[in-house]
Residue, then its C-alpha position, 0 to 999 in steps of 0.5 A: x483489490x482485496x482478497x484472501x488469501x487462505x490459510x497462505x502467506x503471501x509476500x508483496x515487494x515493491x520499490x521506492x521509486x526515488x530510493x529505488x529501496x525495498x518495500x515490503x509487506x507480508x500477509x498471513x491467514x489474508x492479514x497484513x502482518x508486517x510491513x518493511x521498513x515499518x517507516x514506509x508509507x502508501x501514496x494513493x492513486x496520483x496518475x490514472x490509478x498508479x500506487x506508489x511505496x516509499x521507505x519513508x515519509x521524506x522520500x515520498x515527499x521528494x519524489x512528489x515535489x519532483x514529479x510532474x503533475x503530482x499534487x502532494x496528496x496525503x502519505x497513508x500508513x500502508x498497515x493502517x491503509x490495508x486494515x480499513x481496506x479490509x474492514x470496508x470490505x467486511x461491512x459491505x459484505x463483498x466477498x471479492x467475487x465480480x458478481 
C-alpha cells in the first residue's frame, strides 16, 4: 500500500533473500529518493502476495531458479516500480483511506 508520508523521511530495509545483503530505499516528502544498491530490483507477488528485493538482477535470477514453485516473473526496477505506483495512485484520485 501506498501512502504519504508528510514532510518525513521514512527509510524501508529489507534483505536478499539469497545474499542475505541489504536493500534499501529512502523516501522523502512521500517520494522515493534513493535506492541501495541502485542494482536492486523488485520481484512482485510470486506466493500469496509475498514481495521480494534483491541487490541485483542475477540474485533474483538464482533465487527463482532455485525456489519451488516460482515462475520467473519479471524483475521490475523498484524506483520505477514505486513511481507508476505512485502515479496510478494520483489518476485515480485514491487518497490512501479505506473508505
Amino acid at each position: 500500500m501506498l501512502r504519504d508520508f508528510p514532510t518525513s523521511k521514512v527509510r524501508y530495509e529489507s534483505v536478499d533473500p539469497l545474499s542475505l545483503q541489504p536493500v534499501t530505499m529512502l523516501f522523502e516528502n512521500s517520494a522515493i529518493v534513493k535506492v541501495s544498491p541502485e542494482s536492486a530490483v523488485f520481484l512482485k507477488g510470486w506466493y500469496r502476495g509475498a514481495n521480494n528485493m534483491f541487490v541485483n538482477q542475477e540474485s533474483a535470477e538464482i533465487w527463482t531458479a532455485k525456489t519451488p514453485n516460482v515462475d520467473a516473473p519479471p524483475y521490475l526496477d523498484i524506483k520505477q516500480h514505486v513511481d507508476s505506483l505512485r502515479q496510478q495512485r494520483d489518476e485515480s484520485g485514491w487518497d490512501g483511506s479505506s473508505n
